[in-house]
N, C-alpha and C positions, 0 to 999 in steps of 0.2 A: 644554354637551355636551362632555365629553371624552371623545375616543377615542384609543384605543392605535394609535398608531404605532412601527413597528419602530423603534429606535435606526441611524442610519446610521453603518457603519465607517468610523471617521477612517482607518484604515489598514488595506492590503492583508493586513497580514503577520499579523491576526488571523485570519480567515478558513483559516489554514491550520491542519489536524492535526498536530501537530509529532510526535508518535507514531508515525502511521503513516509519516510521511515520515522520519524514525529508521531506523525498519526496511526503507521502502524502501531506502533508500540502503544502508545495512548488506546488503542482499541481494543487489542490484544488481551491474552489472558496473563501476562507476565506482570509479575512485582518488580521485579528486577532490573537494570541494566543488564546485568552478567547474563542472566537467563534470556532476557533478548538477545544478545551479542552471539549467546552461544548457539540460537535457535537458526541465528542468521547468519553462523558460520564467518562472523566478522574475526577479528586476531583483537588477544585482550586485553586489558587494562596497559600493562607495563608492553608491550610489543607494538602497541600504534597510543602512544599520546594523542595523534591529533583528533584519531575519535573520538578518545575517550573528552580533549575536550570538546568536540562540537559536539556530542549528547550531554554534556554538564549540564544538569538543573531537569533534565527528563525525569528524573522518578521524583523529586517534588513537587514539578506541576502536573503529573500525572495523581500523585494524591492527593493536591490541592482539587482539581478538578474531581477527581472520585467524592471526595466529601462534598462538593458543590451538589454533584446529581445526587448524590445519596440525600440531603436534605431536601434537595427538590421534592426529590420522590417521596420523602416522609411527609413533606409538609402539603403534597395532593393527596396522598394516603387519608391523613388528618383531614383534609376540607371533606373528603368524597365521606368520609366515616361520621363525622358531625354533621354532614346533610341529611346520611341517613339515618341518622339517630336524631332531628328533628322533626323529618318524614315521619317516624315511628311515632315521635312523643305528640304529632298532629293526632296523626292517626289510632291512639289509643285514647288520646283524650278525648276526639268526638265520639268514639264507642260506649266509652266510660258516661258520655253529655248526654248519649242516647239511652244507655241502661238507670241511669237517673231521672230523665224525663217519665222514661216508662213505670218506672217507681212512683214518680208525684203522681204519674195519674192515672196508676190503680188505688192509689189511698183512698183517691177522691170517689169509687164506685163500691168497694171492695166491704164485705163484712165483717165486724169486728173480727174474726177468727182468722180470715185471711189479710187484715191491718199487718199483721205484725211479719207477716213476705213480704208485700209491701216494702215496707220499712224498710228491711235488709235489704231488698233491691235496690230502693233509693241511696243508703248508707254505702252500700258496695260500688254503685255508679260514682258517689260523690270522691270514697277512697281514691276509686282506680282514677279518677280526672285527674286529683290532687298531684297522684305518684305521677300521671302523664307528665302534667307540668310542674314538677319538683318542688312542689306545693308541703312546706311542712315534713322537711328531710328529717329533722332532729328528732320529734314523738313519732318512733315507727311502732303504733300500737294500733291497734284494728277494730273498727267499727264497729264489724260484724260479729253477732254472738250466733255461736255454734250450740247446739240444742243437740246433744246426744243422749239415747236414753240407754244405761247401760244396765245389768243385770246388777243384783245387788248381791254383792262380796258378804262372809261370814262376818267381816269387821265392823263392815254398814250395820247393818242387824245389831252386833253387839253395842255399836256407839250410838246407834239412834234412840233420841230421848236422854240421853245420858248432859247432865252439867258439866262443867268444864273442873268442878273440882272430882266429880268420880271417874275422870275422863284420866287426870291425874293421877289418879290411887292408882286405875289399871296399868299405866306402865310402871307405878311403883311397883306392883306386883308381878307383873313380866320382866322388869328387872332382877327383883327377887327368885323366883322360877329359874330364871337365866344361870345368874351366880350357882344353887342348889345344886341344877344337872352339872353344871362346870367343875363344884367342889371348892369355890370359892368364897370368901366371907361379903356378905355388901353391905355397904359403910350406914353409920347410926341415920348419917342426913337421910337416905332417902327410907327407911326404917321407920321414922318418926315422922315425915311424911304422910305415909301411907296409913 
């Protein structure tokens, strides 16, 4: 009578899916072989040879593949970010196309006194279009003049009307003044100067 008996495993390391365990590890949060081995409760490097070589080459195509998706991922990153940033650069330049229109054609109705809003609306429309479509990178200098009326300082006052040679004398003389309170001597050039 014979009967079939199972064959018994001389060894551990048959028993295992090498497959699945490929992919585990590949999915997993481990860098390592050793750190898988250990997570899986396998026996280690010098204790079973033959697993250690049937996972030979798992952590360099595990980081070969890591760098694959990592650039996948950077380079839809990059597409999805330059779409939206030529969405924008559409979408600011017809805003910029529409505050420029509106500028040409208040000039055309508008009184000399309100010409010169105008103007700046036109000039600010044409700027913002330019920057939309990176129109003229190099001269980043501005159109638009700024009209502020600000109160007038004691130095306004004392400079206004003044030439550019009495304009002179007086810091030769606040130089003078300076050195005095200081206790200082100040030199012949600006002396003879003033």
């Amino acid at each position: 009578m014979n009967a079939w008996k199972p064959k018994k495993e001389k060894n551990k390391a048959n028993r295992y899916d090498w497959h699945k365990l490929k992919l585990e590890f590949f999915e997993g949060p481990w860098k390592t072989l050793k750190d898988f081995r250990e997570f899986k409760k396998m026996p280690g490097y010098v204790q079973s040879p033959y697993i250690t070589k049937k996972m030979k080459g798992w952590s360099k195509e595990k980081e070969s593949l890591m760098d694959k998706a990592l650039g996948r991922a950077t380079d839809q990153i990059l597409e999805e970010s330059s779409q939206d940033l030529a969405k924008v650069k559409v979408r600011q330049a017809r805003i910029a196309r529409w505050v420029a229109m509106k500028g040409a054609a208040a000039l055309k109705n508008l009184e000399p006194k309100n010409v010169e809003e105008a103007r700046k609306l036109l000039l600010t429309g044409l700027e913002q279009e330019r920057k939309a479509l990176g129109i003229g990178k190099r001269s980043p200098q501005s159109l638009t003049q700024v009209n502020v009326n600000l109160p007038k300082t004691r130095l306004d006052e004392l400079l206004e009307g003044k030439s550019y040679e009495e304009i002179l004398g007086l810091i030769a003389e606040v130089k003078r003044q300076r050195a005095l309170r200081a206790g200082t001597a100040v030199d012949t050039a600006s002396q003879a100067k003033a």
